[in-house]
C-alpha positions in Angstrom: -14.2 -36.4 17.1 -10.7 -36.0 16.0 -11.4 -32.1 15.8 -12.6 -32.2 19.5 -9.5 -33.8 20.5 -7.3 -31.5 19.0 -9.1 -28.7 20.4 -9.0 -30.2 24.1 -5.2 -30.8 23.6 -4.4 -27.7 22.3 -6.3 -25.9 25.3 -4.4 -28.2 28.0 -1.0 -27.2 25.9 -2.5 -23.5 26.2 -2.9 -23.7 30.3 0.1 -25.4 30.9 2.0 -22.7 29.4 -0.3 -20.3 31.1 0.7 -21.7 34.7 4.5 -21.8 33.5 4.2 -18.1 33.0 3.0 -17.1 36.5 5.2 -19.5 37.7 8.3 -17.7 35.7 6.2 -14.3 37.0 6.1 -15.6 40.6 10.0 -16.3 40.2 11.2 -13.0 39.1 8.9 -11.1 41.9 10.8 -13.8 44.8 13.7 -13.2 43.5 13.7 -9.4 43.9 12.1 -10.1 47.1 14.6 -12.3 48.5 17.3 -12.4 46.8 18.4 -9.3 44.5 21.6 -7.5 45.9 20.1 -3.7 44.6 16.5 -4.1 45.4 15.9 -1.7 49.1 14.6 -3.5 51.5 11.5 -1.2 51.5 10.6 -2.7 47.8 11.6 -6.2 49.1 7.7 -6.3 50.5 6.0 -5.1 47.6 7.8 -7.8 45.9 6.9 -10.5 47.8 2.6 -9.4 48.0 3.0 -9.6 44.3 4.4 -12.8 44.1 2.1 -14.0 46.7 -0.7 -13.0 44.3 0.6 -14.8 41.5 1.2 -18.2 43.5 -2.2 -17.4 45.3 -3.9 -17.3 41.7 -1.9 -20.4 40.6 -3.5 -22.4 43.2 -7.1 -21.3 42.7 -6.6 -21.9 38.9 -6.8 -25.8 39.7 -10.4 -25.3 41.4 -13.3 -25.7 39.9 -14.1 -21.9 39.8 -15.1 -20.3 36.7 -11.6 -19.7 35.3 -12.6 -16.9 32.8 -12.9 -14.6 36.0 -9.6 -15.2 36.7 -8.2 -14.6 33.3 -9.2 -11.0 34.0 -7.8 -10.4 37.0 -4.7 -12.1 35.7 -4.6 -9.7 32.9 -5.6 -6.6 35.0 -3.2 -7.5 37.6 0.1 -7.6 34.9 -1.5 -4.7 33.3 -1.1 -2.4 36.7 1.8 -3.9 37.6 2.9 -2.8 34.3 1.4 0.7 34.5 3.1 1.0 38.2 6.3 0.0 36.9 6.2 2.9 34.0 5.2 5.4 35.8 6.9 4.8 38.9 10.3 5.8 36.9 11.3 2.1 35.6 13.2 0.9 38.7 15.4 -2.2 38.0 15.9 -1.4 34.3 16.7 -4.9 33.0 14.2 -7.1 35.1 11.8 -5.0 34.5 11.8 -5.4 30.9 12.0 -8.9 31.3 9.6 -9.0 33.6 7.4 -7.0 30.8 7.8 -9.3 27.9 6.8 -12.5 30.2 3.2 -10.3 31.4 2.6 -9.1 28.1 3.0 -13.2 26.9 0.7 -13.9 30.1 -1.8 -11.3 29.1 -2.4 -12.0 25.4 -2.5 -15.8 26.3 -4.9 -14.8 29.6 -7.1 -12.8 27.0 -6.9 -15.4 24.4 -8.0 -17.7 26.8 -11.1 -15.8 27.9 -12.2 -15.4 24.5 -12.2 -18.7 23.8 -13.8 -20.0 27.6 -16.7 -17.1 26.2 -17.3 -18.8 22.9 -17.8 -22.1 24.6 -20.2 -21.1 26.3 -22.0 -19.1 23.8 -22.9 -21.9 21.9 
């Protein structure tokens, strides 16, 4: 019993840091939407639909839809953003970096969250 409890605390802990991390993601992508001094106005948009996403995926997360679903599309969704950001010459240096070590914390904890959701219900 005391195990279980651990366990259930230690996945709350785990989700709450999960939603403080899109939240954090969310943040940045307003910020270079709205507010950044050196971000064109033609990437102000893009910007925006991305942090849209995340606030979009923050409020589904408190449904009662089968989370691990959106574990994946959390991960694949940092992972292109990721991949976009590399390739597309790494525009905005310094937040992009930042911006890298807070999705690659999302994405192991997203993953790490899955796999656990998937041995749950494997028993």
């Amino acid at each position: 019993m005391k195990l279980e409890r651990r366990d259930r605390d230690e996945r709350r802990w785990l989700h709450r840091l999960l939603v403080v991390l899109a939240l954090v993601l969310t943040g940045i992508h307003l910020y270079l939407g709205f507010a950044a001094p050196f971000v064109a106005d033609s990437d102000a948009a893009r910007f925006i639909v991305i942090a849209v996403l995340f606030v979009s995926g923050i409020v589904v997360y408190f449904t009662s839809l089968w989370r691990p679903i959106y574990y994946l599309v959390g991960t694949a969704l940092a992972l292109y953003l990721g991949q976009l950001w590399l390739l597309g010459g790494m525009q905005y240096f310094l937040i992009g970096a930042i911006t890298g070590v807070v999705s690659t914390a999302f994405m192991v904890l997203t993953f790490y969250l899955f796999y656990r959701e998937e041995e749950f219900f494997a028993d």
